[in-house]
C-alpha positions as CSV (number, residue, x, y, z in Angstrom):
1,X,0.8,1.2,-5.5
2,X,-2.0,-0.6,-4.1
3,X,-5.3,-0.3,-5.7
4,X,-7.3,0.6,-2.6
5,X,-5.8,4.0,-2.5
6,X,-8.2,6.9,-4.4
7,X,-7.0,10.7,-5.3
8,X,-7.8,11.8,-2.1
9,X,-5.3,9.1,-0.6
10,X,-2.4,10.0,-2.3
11,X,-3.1,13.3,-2.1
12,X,-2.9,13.2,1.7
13,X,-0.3,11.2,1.9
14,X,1.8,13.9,-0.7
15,X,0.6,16.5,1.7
16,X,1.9,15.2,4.9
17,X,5.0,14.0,3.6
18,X,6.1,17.6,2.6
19,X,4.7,18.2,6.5
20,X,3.2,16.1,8.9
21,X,2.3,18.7,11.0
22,X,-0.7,19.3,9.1
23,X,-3.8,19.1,10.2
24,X,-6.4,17.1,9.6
25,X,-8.4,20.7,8.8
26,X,-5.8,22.3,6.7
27,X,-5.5,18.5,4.7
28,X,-9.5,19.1,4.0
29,X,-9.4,22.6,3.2
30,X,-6.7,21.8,0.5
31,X,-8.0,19.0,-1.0
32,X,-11.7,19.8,-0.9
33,X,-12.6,17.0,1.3
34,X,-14.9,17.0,4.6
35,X,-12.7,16.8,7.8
36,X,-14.4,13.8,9.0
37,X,-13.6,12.1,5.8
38,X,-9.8,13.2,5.8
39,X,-9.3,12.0,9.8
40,X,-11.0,8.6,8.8
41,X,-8.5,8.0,5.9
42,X,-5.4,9.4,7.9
43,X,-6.7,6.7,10.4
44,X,-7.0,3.9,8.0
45,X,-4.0,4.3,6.4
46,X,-2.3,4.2,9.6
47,X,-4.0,0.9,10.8
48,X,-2.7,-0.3,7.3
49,X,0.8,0.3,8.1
50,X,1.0,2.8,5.1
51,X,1.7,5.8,7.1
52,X,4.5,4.1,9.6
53,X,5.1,7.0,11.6
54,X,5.8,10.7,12.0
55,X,9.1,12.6,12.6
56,X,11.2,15.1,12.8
57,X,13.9,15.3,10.0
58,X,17.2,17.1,12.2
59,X,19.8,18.7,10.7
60,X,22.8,16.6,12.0
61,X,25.6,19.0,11.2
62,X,23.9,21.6,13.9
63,X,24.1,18.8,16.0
64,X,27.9,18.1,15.4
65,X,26.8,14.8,13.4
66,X,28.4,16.2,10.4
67,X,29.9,13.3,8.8
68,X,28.1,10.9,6.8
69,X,30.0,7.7,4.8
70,X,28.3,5.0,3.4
71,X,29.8,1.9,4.3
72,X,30.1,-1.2,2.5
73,X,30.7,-4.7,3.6
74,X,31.1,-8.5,2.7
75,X,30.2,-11.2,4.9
76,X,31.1,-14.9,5.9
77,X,28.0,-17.5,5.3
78,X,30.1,-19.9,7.3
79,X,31.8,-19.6,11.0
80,X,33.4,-22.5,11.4
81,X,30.7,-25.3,11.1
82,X,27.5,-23.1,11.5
83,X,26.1,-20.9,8.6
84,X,25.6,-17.4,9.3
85,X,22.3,-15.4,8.4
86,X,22.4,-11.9,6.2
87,X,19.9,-11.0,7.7
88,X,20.6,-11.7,11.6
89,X,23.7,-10.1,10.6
90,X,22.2,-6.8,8.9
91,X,19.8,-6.9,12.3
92,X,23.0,-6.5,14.4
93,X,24.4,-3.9,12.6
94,X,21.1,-2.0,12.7
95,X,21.5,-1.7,16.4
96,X,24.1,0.3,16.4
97,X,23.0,3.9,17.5
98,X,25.0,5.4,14.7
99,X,23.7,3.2,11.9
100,X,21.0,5.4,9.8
101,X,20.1,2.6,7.2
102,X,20.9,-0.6,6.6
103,X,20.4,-2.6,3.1
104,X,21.1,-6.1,1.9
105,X,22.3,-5.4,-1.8
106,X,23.4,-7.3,-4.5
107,X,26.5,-7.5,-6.5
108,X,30.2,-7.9,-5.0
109,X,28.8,-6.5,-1.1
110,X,26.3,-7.8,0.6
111,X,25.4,-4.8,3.2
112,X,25.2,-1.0,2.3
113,X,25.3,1.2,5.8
114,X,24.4,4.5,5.7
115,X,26.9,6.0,9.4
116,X,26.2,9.3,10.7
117,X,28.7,10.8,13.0
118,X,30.6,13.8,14.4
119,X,33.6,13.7,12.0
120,X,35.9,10.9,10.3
121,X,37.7,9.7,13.0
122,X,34.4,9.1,14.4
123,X,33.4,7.1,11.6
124,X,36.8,5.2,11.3
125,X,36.4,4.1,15.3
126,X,32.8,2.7,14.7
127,X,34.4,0.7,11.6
128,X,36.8,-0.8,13.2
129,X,35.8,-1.0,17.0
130,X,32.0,-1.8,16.3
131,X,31.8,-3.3,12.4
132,X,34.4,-5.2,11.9
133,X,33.7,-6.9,14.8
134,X,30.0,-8.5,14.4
135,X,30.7,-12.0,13.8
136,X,30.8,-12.9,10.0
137,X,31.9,-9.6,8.7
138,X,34.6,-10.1,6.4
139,X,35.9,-7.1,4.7
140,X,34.4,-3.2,4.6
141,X,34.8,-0.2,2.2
142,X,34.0,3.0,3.6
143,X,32.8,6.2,1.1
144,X,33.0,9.1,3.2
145,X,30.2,11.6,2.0
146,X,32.1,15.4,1.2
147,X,28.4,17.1,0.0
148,X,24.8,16.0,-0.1
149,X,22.9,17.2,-2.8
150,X,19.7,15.7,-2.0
151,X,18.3,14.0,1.4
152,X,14.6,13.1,1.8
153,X,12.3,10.4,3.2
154,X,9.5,11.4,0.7
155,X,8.3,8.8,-2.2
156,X,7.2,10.0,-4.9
157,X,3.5,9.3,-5.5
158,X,1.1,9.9,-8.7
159,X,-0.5,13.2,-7.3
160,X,-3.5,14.9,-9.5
161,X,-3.1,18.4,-9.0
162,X,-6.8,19.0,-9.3
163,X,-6.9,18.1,-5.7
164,X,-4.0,20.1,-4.3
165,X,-5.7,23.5,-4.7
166,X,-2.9,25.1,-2.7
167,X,0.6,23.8,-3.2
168,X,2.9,24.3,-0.3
């Protein structure tokens, strides 16, 4: 955690990941800070790149995006004569509109993809119609997902609780 951040910081930044919604007011109220003060740290910590943005979180099965698989692959590093990049080649996949997350891992794969879609044959047409054909993709293993437990975006940061007068 870098060092510049204070209480207050990480307090705010606890606060509006459980709901960015909040207002700079409300954020001030709970954390017994003047408004001013809260909007000028919001804004800093956005100029630093440590708030990235703000979303919605959907819930994809009302959406008929019910099926989730994580989806592992292997790559070439050579195409012939010419090396291939991980990375230009976890770029690619990234583009896909149905690619949620993409990870360069170690150990026997080199790419975790996280694949949200309406149901498994879905899934099984962007595997094999879309992944399996970016250059330098070798092999894939696909895990479909049957129940998620747990889902979040949030990290979990030191928070003291003396500045969190009311917990949401």
């Amino acid at each position: 955690m870098s060092s510049k951040l204070d209480e207050k910081d990480i307090a705010i930044l606890h606060l509006l990941q459980k709901n960015c919604r909040m207002t700079a007011r409300e954020i001030a109220r709970i954390i017994g800070s003047p408004i001013t003060t809260v909007f000028a740290k919001i804004k800093r910590m956005e100029k630093q790149k440590l708030i990235k943005e703000y979303r919605a979180i959907l819930d994809s099965t009302k959406l008929d995006l019910g099926a989730t698989a994580f989806v592992l692959a292997s790559f070439s590093y050579r195409n012939g004569e010419t090396s291939l990049s991980q990375r230009i080649i976890a770029e690619k996949i990234a583009k896909f509109p149905e690619v949620q997350e993409v990870h360069i891992i170690s150990g026997d794969w080199d790419i975790l993809i996280k694949v949200k879609e309406k149901n498994v044959n879905s899934i099984g047409k962007f595997v094999i119609d879309k992944l399996r054909t970016v250059k330098g993709i070798e092999k894939t293993l696909t895990c479909m997902v049957f129940a998620t437990q747990k889902e979040t975006t949030e990290i979990v940061l030191p928070v003291n609780k003396r500045f969190l007068r009311k917990v949401q």
